[in-house]
C-alpha positions in Angstrom: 75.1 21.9 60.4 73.3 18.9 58.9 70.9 16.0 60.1 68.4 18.3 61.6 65.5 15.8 59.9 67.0 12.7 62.3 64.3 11.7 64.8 64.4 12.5 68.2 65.2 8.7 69.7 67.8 6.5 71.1 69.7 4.8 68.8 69.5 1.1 68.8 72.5 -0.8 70.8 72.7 2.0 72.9 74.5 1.6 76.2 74.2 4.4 78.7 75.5 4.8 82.5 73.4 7.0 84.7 73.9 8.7 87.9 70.6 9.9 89.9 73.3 13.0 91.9 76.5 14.1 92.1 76.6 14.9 95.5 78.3 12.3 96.8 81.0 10.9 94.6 82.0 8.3 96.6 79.0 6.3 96.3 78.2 7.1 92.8 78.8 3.3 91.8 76.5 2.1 94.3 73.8 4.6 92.8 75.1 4.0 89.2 72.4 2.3 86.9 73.2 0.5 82.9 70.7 0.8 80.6 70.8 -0.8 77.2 68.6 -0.3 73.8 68.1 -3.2 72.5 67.9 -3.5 68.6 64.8 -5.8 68.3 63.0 -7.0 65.7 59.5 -6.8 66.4 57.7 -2.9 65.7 55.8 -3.0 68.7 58.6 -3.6 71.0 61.2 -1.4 69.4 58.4 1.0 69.6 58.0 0.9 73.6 61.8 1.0 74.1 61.9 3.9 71.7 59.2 5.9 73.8 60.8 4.8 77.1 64.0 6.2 76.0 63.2 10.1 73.9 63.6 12.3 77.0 67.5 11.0 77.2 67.5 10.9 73.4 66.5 14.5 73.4 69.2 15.6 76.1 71.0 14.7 73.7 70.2 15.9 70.4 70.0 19.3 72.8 73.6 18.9 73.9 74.5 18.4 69.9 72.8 21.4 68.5 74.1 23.6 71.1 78.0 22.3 70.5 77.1 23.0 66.9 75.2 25.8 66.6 77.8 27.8 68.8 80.9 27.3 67.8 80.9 28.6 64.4 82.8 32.2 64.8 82.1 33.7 61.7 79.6 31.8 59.3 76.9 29.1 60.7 75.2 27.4 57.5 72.0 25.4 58.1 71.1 22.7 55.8 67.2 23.1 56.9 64.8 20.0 56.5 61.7 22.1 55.4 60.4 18.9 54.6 59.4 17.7 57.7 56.3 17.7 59.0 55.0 20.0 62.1 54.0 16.9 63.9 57.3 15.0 62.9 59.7 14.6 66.1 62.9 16.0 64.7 65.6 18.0 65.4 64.6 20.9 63.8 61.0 21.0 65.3 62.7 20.1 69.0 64.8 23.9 67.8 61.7 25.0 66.2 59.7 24.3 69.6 62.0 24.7 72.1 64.2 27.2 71.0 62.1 29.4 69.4 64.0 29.7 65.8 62.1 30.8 63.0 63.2 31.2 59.5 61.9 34.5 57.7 62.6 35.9 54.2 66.4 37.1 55.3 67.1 36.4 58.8 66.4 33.4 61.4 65.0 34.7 65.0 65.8 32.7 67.9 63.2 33.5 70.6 63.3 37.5 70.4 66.6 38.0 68.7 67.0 38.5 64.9 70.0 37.5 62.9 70.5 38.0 59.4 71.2 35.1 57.4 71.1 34.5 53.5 68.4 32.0 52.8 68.3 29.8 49.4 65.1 27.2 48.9 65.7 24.7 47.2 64.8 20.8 46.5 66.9 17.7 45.8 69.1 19.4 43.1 70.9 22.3 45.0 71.5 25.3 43.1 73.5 26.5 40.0 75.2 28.5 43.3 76.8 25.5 44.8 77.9 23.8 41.5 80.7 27.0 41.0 83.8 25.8 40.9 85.8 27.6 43.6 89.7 28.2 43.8 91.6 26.1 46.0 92.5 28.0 49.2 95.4 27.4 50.9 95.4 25.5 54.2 94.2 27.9 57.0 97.4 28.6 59.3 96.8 27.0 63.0 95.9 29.7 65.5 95.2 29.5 69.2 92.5 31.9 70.5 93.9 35.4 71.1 96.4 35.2 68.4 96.5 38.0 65.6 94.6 36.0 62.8 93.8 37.1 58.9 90.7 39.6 59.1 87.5 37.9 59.1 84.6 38.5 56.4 83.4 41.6 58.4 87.0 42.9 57.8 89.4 43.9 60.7 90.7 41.0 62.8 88.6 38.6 64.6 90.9 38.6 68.0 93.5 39.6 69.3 95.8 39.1 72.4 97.3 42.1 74.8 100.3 41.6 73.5 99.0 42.4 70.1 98.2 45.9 71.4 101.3 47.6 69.3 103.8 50.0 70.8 103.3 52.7 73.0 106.0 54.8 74.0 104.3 57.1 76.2 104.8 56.0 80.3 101.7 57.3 82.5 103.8 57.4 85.8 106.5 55.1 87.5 106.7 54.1 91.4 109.6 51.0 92.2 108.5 49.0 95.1 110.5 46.3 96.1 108.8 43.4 96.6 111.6 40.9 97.9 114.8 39.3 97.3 115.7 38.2 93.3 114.3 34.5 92.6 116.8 31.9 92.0 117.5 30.0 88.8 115.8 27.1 89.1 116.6 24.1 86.4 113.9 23.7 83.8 114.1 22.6 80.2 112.5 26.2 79.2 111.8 29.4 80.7 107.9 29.0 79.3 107.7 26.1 82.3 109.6 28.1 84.7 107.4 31.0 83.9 104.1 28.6 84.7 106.0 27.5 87.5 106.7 31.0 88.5 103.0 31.8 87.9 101.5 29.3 90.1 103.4 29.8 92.9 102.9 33.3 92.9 99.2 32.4 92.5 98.8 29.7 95.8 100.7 32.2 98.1 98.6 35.3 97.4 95.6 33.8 97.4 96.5 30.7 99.7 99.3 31.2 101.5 98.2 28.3 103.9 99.1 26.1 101.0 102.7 26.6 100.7 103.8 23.4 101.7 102.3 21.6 98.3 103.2 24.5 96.1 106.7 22.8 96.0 105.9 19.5 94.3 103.4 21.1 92.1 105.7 23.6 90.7 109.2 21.9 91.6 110.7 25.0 92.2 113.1 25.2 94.8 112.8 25.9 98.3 114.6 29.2 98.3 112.4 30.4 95.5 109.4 30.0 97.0 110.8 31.4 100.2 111.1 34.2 98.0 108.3 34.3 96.1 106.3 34.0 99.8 107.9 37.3 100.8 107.0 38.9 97.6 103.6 37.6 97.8 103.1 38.8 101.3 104.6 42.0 100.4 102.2 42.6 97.3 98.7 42.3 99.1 100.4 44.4 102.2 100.7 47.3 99.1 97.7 46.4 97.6 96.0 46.7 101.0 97.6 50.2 102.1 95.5 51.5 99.0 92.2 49.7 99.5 92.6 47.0 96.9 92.2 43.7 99.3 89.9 41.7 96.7 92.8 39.5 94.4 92.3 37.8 90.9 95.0 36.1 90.0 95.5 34.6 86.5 92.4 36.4 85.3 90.7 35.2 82.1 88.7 37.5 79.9 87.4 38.5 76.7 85.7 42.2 76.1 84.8 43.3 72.7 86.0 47.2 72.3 84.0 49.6 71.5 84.5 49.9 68.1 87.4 47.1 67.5 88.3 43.2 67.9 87.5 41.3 71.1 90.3 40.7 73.3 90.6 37.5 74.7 94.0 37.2 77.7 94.7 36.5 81.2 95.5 39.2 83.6 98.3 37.8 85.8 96.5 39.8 88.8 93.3 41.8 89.1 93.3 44.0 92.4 90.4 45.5 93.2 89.1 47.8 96.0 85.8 46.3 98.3 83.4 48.3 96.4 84.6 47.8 92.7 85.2 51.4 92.2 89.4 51.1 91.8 91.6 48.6 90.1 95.3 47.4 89.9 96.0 45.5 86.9 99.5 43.8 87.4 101.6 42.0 85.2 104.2 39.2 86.6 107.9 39.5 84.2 111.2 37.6 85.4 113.7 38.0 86.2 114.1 41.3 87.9 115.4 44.1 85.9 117.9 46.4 86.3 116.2 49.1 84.9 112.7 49.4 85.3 111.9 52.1 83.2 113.4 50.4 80.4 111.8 47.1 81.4 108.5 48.5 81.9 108.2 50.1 78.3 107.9 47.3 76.2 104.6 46.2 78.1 102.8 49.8 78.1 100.9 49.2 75.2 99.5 45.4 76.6 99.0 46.6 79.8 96.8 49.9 78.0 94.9 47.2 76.5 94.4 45.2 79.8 93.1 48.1 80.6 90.6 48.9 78.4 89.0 45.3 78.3 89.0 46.1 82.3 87.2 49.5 81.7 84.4 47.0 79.1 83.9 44.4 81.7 83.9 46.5 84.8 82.3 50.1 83.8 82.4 51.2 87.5 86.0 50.6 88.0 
């Protein structure tokens, strides 16, 4: 992260569009106001349209640092303008003042949180340090969040999806409820955008069952497959219901960090949980129907073991 020793102000030939609410959006161009920096020649007026303008300026140089400071995931290096004067409105003094971080011998506090961090002084030559030559690495694979990735510098991997939860052969108990009829075979060019299809449907009629009528055009599945996923759906939360689980969470993001492991990051297809947060269902949507479900069930133990772990992280009491 560099350019912490920029100034605090609006750049010149700035054009903004500001909003005084949001409440009613369909006035906000009547309430919409343009305001322009003008890059000028005379000090004294670049000087008043500077002032006029910091508190946006600094909204933004906010919005910047926060973007920047928070998305590294395993490293953040600070190039850190000790130069600047206390007085001086820059970056690092708006961090400095308003965020509370400090630099000490070996870690940088922010407010009353320490975090270690390597710290090396020096001037306009860097040091003998950053003049190694390095090997050239090979070009990082492309990864989504969740995914299995190479182990990070802590060791162990940085995240990992439910699916990445290995093999578990071991089946805790097995109850076959018939939910409905078998869903017809819709016409898509892959069963990834049937299976969205599938999901959202399944998703409007649990939660929203008054909405059935747009579910078809959203998903384009046919009207016999959503007469069937209705049933199902209807026939789910009557289950659910009969054991005190009436409070649905369908498509379910989280990420947990295990005790002692990666974070998970996932979506639970459905989260059922009783009134009082006490009991859980955790329920995982496969298509088509099989004719086994033993069999069909096995493969997915060891996901839906970790489903339920990150459950038993972010919801102690359940």
């Amino acid at each position: 992260m560099t350019g912490l020793d920029w100034t605090v102000e609006e750049r010149p030939n700035t054009l903004r569009i500001e909003f005084d609410g949001w409440d009613e959006p369909a006035t906000l161009l009547d309430r919409a106001t343009i305001r322009y920096h003008p890059s000028v020649a005379s000090a004294e007026v670049k000087t008043h349209f500077v002032a006029d303008r910091r508190e946006p300026a600094a909204v933004t140089e906010r919005c910047l640092a926060y973007v920047a400071l928070t998305r590294a995931r395993d490293l953040l290096v600070l190039e850190w303008p000790d130069f600047c004067k206390p007085e001086a409105d820059t970056v690092s003094n708006l961090l400095m003042n308003e965020g509370g971080l400090t630099l000490g011998v070996d870690a940088i506090t922010v407010g009353k949180t320490s975090h270690p961090a390597r710290i090396t002084p020096h001037g306009e030559i860097l040091p003998e340090a950053f003049d190694a030559p390095r090997e050239a690495s090979p070009p990082e694979p492309r990864t989504r969040p969740g995914r299995r990735e190479d182990p990070g510098p802590r060791g162990g991997p940085l995240f990992l999806r439910p699916s990445d939860g290995g093999v578990e052969e071991a089946l805790w108990s097995l109850e076959t409820h018939r939910l409905g009829g078998r869903l017809a075979g819709d016409a898509f060019d892959d069963a990834g955008a049937r299976g969205t299809a599938l999901h959202l449907a399944m998703r409007v009629l649990l939660r929203r069952p008054d909405h059935a009528d747009r579910v078809g055009p959203a998903t384009g599945l046919s009207e016999e497959t959503l007469t069937a996923i209705a049933q199902q759906a209807a026939t789910l939360r009557e289950r659910l219901a009969e054991r005190g689980l009436t409070e649905l969470h369908p498509e379910l993001p989280f990420d947990a960090a295990l005790p002692g492991g990666p974070r998970i990051r996932g979506t639970a297809d459905l989260l059922a949980r009783s009134a009082d947060g006490t009991r859980a269902a955790l329920i995982d949507f496969k298509s088509p129907a099989p004719e086994s479900p033993l069999e069909a069930a096995r493969p997915y133990l060891a996901q839906l073991r970790v489903y339920a772990r990150a459950v038993g992280v972010l919801w102690p009491n359940v």
